[in-house]
C-alpha positions in Angstrom: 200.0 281.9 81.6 203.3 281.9 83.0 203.7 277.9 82.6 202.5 278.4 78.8 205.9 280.5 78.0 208.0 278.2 80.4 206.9 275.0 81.2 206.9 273.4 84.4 208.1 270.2 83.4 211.1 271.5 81.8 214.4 273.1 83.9 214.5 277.1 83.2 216.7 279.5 85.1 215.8 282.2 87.4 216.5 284.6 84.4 214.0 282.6 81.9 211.1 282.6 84.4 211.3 286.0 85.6 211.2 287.1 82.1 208.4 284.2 81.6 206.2 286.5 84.7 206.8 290.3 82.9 205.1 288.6 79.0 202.2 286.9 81.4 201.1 290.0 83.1 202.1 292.2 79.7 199.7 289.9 77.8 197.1 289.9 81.3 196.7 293.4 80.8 196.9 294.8 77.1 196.8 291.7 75.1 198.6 289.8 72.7 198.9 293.0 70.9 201.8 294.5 73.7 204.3 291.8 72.0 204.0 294.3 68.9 205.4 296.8 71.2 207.7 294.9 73.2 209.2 293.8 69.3 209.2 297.3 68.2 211.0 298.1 71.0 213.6 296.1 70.9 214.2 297.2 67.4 213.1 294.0 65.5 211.3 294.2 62.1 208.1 293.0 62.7 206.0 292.3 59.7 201.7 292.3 58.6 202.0 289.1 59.5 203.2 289.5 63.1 200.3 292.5 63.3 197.4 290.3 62.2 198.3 287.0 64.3 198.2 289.2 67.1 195.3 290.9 66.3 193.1 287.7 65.9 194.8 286.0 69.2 193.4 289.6 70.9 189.9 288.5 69.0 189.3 285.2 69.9 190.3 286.2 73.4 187.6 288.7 73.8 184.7 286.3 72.2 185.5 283.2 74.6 185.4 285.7 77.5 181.9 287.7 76.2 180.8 283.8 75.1 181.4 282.9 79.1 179.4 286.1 80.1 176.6 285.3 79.0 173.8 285.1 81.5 173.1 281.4 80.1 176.3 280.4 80.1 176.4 281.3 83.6 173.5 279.7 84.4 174.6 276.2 83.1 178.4 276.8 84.9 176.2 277.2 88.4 173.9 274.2 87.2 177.2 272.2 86.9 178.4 273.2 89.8 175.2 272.3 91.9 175.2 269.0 90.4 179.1 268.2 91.4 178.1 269.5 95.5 175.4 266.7 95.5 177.0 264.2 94.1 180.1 265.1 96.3 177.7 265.4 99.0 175.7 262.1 98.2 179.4 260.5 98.5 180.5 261.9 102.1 177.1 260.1 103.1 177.8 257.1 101.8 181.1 256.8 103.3 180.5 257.9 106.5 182.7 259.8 108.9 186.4 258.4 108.1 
């Protein structure tokens, strides 16, 4: 989350990152909704606008993770996975002790 508000690619200062770390674990723990109250608290108008966005970021964050909770969803994740060991596994054979 951190790289998504400073970007590795991209020279930032100390100042920019450490700020960068504080809005990824904000938004970790309360949401996209605690920028409404970092705003507010910094004294800048924020409009219904700014509210809503924030509000349907919050929602689409909470379906993805209840979507990847599901038991079935969980069950074709470990399916994946199974299938990725062997074939790994299958490989290592082939090869041979390098």
């Amino acid at each position: 989350m951190i790289s998504v508000h400073c970007p590795k690619h991209k020279h930032h200062g100390a100042k920019v990152a450490h700020l960068a770390a504080a809005s990824a674990v904000c938004h970790f723990h309360r949401g996209a909704d605690c920028r409404n109250d970092i705003i507010n608290k910094l004294s800048i108008p924020g409009g219904t606008h700014t509210a809503y966005v924030l509000r349907v970021k919050d929602n689409r964050r909470l379906q993805k993770a209840h979507t990847q909770a599901t038991a079935e969803d969980k069950n074709h994740c470990q399916g994946l996975q199974l299938i990725h060991r062997q074939r790994e596994e299958g490989l290592c054979e082939l090869e041979g002790d390098l």
